[in-house]
KEBA-364657 format. One record per residue: x, y, z of N, C-alpha, C, O in turn. Coordinates in Angstrom, 2 decimals, padded with zeros to 5 digits, always signed. Example, Ala and Ser with C-alpha at 12.3 -4.5 7.8 and 13.67 -1.06 7.14 Angstrom:
2
n.X = +013.19 n.Y = -005.69 n.Z = +007.80 ca.X = +012.30 ca.Y = -004.50 ca.Z = +007.80 c.X = +013.20 c.Y = -003.30 c.Z = +007.80 o.X = +014.24 o.Y = -003.32 o.Z = +008.46 .
n.X = +012.85 n.Y = -002.25 n.Z = +007.08 ca.X = +013.67 ca.Y = -001.06 ca.Z = +007.14 c.X = +012.90 c.Y = +000.03 c.Z = +007.87 o.X = +013.41 o.Y = +001.14 o.Z = +008.04 .
This chain:
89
n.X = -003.46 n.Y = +050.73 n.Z = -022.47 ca.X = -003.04 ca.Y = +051.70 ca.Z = -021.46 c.X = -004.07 c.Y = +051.74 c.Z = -020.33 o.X = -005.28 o.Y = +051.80 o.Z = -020.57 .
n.X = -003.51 n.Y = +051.70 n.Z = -018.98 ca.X = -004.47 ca.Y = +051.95 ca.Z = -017.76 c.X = -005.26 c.Y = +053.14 c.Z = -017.76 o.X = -004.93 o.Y = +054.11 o.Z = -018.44 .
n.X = -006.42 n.Y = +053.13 n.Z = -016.97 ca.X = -006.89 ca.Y = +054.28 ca.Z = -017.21 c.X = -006.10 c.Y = +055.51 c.Z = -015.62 o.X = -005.83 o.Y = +055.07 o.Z = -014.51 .
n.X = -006.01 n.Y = +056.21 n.Z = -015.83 ca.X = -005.33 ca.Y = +057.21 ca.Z = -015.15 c.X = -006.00 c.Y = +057.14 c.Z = -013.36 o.X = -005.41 o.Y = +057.23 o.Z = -012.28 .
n.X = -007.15 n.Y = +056.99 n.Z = -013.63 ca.X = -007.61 ca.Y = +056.92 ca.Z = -012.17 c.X = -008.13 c.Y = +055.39 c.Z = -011.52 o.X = -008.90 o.Y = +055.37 o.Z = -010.55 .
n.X = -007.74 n.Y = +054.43 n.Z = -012.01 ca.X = -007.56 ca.Y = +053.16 ca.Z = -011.28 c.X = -006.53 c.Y = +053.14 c.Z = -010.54 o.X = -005.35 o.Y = +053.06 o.Z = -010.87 .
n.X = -007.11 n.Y = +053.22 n.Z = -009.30 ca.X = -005.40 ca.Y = +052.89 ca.Z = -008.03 c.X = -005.25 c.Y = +051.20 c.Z = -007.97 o.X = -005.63 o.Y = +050.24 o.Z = -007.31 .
n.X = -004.45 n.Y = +051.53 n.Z = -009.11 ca.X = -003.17 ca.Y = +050.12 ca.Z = -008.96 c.X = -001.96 c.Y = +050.46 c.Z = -009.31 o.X = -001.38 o.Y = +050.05 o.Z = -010.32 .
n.X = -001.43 n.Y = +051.40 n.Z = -008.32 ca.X = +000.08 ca.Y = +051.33 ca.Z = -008.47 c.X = +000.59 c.Y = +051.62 c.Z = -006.90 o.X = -000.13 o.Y = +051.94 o.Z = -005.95 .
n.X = +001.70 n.Y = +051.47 n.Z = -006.88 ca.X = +002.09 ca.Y = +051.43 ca.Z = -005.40 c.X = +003.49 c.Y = +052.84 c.Z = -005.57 o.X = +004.38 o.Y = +053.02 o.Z = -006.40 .
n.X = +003.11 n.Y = +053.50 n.Z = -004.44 ca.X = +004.38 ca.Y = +054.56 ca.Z = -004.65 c.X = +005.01 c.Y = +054.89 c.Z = -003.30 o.X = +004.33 o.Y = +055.07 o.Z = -002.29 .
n.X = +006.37 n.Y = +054.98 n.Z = -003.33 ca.X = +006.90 ca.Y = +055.09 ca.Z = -002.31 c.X = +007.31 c.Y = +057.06 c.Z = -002.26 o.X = +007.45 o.Y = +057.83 o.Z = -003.21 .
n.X = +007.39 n.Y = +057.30 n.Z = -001.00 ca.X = +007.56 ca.Y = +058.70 ca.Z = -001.12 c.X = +008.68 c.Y = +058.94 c.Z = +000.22 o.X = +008.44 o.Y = +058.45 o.Z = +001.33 .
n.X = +009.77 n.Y = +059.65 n.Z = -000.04 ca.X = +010.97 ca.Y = +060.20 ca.Z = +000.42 c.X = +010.92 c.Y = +061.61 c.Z = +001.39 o.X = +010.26 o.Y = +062.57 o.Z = +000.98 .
n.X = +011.55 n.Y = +061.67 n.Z = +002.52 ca.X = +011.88 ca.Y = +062.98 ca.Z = +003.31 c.X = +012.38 c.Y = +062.77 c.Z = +004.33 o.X = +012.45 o.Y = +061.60 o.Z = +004.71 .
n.X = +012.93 n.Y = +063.87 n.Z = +005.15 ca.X = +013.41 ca.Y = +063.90 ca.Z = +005.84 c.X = +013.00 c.Y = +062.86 c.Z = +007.12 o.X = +011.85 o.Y = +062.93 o.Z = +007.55 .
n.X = +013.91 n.Y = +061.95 n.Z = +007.67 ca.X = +012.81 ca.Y = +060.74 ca.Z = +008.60 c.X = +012.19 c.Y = +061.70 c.Z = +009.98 o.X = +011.34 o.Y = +061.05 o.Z = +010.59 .
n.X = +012.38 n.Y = +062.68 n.Z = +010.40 ca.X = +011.82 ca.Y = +063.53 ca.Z = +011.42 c.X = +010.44 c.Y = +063.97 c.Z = +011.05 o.X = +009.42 o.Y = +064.10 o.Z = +011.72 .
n.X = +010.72 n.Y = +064.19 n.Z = +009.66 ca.X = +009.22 ca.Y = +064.79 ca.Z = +009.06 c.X = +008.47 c.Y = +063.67 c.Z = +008.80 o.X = +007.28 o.Y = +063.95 o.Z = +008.67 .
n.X = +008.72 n.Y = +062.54 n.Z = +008.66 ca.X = +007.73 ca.Y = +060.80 ca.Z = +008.03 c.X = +006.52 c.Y = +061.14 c.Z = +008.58 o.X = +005.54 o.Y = +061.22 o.Z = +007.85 .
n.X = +006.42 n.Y = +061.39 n.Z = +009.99 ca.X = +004.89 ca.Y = +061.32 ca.Z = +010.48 c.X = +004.07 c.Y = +062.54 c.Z = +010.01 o.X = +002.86 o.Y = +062.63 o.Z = +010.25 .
n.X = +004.68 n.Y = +063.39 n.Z = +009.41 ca.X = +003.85 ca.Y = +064.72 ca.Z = +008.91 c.X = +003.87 c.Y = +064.64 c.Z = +007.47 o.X = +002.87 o.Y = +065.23 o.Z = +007.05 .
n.X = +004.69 n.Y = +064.06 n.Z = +006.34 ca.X = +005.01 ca.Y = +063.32 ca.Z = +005.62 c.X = +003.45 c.Y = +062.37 c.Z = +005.06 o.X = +002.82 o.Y = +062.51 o.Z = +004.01 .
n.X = +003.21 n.Y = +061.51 n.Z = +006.10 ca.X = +002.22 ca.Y = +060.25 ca.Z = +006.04 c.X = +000.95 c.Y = +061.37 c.Z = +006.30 o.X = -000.04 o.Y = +061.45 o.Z = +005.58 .
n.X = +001.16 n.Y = +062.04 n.Z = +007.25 ca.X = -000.59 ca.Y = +062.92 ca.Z = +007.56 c.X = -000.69 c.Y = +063.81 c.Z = +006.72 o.X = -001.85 o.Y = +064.22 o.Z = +006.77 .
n.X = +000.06 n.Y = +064.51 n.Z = +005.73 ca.X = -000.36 ca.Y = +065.15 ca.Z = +004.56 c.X = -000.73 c.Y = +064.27 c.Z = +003.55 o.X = -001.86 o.Y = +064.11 o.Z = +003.08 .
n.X = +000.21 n.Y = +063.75 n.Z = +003.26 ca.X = -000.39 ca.Y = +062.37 ca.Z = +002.06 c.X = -002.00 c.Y = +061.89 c.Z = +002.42 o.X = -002.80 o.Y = +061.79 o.Z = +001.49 .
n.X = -002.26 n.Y = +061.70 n.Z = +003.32 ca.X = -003.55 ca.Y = +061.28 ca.Z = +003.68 c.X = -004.54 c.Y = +062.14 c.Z = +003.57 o.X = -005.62 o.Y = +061.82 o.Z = +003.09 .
n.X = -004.23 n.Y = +063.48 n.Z = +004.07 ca.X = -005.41 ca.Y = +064.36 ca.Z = +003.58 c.X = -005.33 c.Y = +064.77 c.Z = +002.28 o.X = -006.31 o.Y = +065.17 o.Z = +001.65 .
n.X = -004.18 n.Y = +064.69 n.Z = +001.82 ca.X = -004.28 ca.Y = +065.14 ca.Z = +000.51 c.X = -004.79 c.Y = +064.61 c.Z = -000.56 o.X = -005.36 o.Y = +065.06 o.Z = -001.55 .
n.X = -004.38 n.Y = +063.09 n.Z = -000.03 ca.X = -005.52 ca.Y = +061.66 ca.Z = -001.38 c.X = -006.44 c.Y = +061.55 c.Z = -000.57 o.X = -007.38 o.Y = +061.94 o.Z = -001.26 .
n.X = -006.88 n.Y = +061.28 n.Z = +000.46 ca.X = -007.99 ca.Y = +060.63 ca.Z = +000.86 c.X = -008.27 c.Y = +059.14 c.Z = +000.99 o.X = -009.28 o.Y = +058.43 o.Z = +001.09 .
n.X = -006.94 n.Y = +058.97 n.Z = +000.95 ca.X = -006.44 ca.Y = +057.43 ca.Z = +001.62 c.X = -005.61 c.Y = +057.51 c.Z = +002.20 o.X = -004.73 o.Y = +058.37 o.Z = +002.26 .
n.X = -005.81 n.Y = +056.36 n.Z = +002.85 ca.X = -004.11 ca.Y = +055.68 ca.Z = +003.68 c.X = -002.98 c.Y = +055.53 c.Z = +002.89 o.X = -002.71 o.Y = +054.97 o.Z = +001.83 .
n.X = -002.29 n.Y = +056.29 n.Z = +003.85 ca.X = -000.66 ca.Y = +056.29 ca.Z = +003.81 c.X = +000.41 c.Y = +055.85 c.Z = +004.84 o.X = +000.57 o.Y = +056.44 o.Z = +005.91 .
n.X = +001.10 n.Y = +054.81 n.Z = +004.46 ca.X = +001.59 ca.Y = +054.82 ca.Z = +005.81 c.X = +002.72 c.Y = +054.63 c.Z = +005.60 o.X = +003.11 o.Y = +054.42 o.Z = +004.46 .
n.X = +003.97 n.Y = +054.69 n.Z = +007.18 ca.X = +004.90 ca.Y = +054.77 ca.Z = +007.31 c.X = +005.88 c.Y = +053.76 c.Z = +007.50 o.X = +006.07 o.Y = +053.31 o.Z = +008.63 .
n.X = +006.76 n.Y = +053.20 n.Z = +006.15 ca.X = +007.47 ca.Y = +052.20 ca.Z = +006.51 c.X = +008.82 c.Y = +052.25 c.Z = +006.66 o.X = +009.17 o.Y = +053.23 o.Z = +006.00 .
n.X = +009.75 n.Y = +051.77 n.Z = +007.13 ca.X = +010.77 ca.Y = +051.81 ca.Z = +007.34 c.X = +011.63 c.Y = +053.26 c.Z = +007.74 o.X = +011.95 o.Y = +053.64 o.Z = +008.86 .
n.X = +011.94 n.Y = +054.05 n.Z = +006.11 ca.X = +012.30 ca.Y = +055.95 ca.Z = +006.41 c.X = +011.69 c.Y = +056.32 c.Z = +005.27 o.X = +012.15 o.Y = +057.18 o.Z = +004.53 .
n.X = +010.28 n.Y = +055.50 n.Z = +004.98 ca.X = +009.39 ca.Y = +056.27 ca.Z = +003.67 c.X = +008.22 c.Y = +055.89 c.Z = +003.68 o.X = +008.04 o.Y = +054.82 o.Z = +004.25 .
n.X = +006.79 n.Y = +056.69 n.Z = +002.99 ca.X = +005.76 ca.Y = +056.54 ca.Z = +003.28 c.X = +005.56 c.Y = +056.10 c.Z = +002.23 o.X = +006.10 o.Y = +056.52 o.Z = +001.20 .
n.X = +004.62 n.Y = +054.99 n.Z = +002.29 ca.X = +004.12 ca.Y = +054.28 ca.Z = +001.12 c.X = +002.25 c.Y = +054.57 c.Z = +000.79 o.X = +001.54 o.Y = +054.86 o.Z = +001.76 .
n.X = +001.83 n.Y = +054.48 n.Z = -000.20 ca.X = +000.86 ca.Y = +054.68 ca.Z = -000.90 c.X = +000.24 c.Y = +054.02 c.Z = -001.88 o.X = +000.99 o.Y = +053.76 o.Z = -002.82 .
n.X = -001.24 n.Y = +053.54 n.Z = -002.03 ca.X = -001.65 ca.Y = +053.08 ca.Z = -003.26 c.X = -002.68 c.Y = +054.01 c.Z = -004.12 o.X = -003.79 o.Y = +054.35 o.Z = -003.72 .
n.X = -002.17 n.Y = +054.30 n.Z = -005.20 ca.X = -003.11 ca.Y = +055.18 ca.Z = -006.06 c.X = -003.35 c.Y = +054.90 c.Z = -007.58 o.X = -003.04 o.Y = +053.85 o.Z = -008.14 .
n.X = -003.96 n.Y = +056.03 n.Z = -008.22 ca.X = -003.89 ca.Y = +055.79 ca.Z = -009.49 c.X = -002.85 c.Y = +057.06 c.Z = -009.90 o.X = -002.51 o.Y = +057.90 o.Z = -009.07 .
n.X = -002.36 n.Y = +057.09 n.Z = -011.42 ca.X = -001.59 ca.Y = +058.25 ca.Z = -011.83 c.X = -002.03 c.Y = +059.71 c.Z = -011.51 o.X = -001.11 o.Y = +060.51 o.Z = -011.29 .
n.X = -003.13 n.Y = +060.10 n.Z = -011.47 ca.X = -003.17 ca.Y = +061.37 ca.Z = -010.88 c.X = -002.92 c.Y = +061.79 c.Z = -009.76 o.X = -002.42 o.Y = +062.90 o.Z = -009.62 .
n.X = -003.26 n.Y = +060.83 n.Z = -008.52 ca.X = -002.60 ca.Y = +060.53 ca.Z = -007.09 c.X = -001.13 c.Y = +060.79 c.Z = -006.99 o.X = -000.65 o.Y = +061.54 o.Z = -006.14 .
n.X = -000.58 n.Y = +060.28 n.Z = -007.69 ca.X = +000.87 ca.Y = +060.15 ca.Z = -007.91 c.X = +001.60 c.Y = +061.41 c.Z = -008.26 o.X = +002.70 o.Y = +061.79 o.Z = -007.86 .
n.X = +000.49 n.Y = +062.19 n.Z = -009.38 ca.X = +000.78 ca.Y = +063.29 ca.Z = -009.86 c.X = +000.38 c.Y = +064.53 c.Z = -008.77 o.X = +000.84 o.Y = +065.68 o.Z = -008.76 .
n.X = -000.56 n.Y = +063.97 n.Z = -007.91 ca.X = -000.99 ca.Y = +065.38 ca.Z = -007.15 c.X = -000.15 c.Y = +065.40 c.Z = -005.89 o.X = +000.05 o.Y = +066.43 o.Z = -005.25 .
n.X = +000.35 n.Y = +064.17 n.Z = -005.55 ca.X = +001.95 ca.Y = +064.21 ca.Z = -004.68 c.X = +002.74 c.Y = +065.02 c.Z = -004.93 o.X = +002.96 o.Y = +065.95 o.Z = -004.15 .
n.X = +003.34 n.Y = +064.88 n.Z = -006.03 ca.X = +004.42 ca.Y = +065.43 ca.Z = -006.83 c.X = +004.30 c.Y = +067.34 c.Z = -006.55 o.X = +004.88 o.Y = +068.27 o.Z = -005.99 .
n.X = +003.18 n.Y = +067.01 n.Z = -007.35 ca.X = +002.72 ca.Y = +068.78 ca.Z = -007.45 c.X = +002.64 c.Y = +069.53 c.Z = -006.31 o.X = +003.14 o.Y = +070.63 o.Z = -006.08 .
n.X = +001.59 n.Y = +068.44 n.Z = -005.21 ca.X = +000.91 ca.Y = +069.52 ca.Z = -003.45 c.X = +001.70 c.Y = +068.93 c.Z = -002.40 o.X = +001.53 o.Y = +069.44 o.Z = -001.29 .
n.X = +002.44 n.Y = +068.07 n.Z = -002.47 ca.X = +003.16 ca.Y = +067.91 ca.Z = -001.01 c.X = +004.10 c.Y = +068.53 c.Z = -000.80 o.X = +005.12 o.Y = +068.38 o.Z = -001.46 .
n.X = +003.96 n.Y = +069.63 n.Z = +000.47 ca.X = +004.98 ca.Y = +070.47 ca.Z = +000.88 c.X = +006.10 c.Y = +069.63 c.Z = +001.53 o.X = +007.18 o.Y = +070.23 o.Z = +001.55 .
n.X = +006.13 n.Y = +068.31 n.Z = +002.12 ca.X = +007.49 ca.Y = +068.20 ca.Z = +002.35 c.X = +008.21 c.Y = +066.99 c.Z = +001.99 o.X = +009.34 o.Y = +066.73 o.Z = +002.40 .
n.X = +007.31 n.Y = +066.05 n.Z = +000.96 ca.X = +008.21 ca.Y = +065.08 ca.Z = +000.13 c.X = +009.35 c.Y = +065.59 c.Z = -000.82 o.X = +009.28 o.Y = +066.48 o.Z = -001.66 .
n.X = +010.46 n.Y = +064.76 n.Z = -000.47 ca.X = +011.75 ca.Y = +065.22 ca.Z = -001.28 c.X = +011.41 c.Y = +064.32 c.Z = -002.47 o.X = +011.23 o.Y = +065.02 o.Z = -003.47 .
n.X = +011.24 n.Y = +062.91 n.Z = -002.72 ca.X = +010.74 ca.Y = +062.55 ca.Z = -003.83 c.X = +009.66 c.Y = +061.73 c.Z = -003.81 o.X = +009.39 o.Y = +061.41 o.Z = -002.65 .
n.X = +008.59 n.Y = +061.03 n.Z = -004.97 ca.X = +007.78 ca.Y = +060.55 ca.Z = -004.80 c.X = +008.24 c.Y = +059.48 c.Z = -006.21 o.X = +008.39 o.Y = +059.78 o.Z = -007.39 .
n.X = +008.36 n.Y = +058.14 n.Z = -005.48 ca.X = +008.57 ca.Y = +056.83 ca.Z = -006.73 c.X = +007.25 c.Y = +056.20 c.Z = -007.06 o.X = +006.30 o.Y = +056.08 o.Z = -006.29 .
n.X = +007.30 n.Y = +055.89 n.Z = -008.09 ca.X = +006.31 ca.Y = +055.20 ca.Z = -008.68 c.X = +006.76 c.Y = +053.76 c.Z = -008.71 o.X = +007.66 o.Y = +053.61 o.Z = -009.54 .
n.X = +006.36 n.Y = +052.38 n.Z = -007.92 ca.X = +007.27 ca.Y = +051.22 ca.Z = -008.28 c.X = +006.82 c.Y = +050.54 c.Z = -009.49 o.X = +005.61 o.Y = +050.52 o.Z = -009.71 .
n.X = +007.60 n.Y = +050.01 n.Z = -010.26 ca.X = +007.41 ca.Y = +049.52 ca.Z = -011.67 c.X = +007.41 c.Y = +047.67 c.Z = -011.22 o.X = +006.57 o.Y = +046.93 o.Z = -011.70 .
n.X = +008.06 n.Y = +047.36 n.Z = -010.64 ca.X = +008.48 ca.Y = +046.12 ca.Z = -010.14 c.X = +008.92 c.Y = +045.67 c.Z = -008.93 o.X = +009.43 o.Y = +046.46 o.Z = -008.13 .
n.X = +008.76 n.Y = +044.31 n.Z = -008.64 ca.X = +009.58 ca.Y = +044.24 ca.Z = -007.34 c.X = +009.91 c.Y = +042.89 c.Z = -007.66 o.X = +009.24 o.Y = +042.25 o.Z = -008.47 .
n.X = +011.47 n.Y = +042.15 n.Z = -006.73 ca.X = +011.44 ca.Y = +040.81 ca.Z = -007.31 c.X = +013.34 c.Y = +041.19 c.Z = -006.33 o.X = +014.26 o.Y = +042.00 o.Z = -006.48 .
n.X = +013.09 n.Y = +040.20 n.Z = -005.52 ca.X = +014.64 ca.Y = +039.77 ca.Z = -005.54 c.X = +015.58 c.Y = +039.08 c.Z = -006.10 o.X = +015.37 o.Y = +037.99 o.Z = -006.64 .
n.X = +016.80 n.Y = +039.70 n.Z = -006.02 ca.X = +017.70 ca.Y = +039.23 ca.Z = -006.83 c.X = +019.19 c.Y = +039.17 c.Z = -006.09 o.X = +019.56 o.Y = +040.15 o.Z = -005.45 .
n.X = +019.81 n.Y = +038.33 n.Z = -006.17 ca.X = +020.99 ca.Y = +038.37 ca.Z = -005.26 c.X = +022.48 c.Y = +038.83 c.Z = -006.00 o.X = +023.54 o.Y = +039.11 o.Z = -005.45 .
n.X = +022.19 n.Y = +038.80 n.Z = -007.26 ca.X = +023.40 ca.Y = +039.64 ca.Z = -008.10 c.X = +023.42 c.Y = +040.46 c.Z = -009.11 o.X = +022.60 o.Y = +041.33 o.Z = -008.85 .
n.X = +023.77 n.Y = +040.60 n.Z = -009.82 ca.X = +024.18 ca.Y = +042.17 ca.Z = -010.90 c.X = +023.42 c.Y = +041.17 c.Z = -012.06 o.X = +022.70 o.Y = +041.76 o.Z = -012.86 .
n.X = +023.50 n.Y = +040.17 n.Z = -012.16 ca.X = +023.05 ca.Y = +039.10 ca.Z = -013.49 c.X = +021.77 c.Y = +038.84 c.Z = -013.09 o.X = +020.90 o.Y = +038.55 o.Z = -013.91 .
n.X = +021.57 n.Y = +038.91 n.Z = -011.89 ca.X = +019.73 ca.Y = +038.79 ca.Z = -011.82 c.X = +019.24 c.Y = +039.55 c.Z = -011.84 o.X = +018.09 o.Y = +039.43 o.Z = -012.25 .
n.X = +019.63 n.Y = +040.73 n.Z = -011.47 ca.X = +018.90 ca.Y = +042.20 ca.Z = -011.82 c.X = +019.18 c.Y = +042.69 c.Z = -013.31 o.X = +018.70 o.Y = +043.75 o.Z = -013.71 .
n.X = +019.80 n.Y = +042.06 n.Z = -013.95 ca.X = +019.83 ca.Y = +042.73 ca.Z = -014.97 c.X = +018.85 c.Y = +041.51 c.Z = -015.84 o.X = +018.12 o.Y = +042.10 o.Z = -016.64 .
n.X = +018.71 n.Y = +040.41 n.Z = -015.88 ca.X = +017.21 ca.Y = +039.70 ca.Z = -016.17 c.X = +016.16 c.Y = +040.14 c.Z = -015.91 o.X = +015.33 o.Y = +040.45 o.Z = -016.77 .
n.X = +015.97 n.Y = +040.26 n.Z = -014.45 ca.X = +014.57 ca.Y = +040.66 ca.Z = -014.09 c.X = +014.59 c.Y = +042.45 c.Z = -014.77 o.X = +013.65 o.Y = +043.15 o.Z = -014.37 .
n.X = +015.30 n.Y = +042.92 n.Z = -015.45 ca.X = +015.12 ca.Y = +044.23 ca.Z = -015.79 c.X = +014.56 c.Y = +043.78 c.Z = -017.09 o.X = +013.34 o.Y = +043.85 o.Z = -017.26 .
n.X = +015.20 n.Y = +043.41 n.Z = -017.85 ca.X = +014.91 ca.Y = +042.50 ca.Z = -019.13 c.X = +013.09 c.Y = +042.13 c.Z = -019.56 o.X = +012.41 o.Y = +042.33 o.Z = -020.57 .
n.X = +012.85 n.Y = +041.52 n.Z = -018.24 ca.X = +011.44 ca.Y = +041.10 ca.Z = -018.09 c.X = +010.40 c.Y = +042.10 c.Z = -018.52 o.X = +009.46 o.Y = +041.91 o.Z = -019.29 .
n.X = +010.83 n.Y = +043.46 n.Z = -017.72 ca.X = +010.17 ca.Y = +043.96 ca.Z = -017.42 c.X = +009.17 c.Y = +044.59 c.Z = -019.10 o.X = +009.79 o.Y = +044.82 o.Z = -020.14 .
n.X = +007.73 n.Y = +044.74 n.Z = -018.99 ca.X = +007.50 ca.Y = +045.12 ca.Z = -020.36 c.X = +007.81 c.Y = +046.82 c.Z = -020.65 o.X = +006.74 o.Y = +047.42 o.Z = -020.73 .
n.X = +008.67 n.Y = +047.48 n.Z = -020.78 ca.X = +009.14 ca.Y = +048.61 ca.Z = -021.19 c.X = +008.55 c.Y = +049.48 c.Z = -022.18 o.X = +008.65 o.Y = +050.67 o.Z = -022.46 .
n.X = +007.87 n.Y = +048.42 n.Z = -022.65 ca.X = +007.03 ca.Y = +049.57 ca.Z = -023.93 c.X = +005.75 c.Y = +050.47 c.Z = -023.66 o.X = +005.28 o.Y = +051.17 o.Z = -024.56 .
């Protein structure tokens, strides 16, 4: 098991896209890293408590993901492999 405060995980975080830029400048003061704004979500690298103190202190994230994987796939049969892969335990 990782230890809780090694930032190696990547998390994406959700809200309203008007709010993204206030969104990204709370996240930042709130970890004390960079956060930034991609597409209509702010992305982040932390460890699990990071992740957890999102969750808990950000006044205006609607959700905060934790990504488990990434990997393209162009159909329902490749995503359901690359799910397969994944170590689940």
């Amino acid at each position: 098991m990782m230890d809780a405060t090694t930032p190696n995980y990547r998390y994406v975080v959700t809200a309203d896209r008007t709010y993204l830029p206030l969104l990204e400048r709370e996240l930042t003061e709130l970890l004390g890293r960079a956060a930034t704004t991609k597409h209509q979500w702010v992305e982040f690298e932390g460890s699990l408590t990071d992740g957890y103190q999102a969750v808990l202190c950000s006044r205006i994230a609607s959700r905060v993901i934790l990504v488990l994987s990434e990997s393209e796939v162009e159909n329902q049969e490749e995503l359901y492999q690359e799910s397969m892969r994944f170590p689940w335990e």
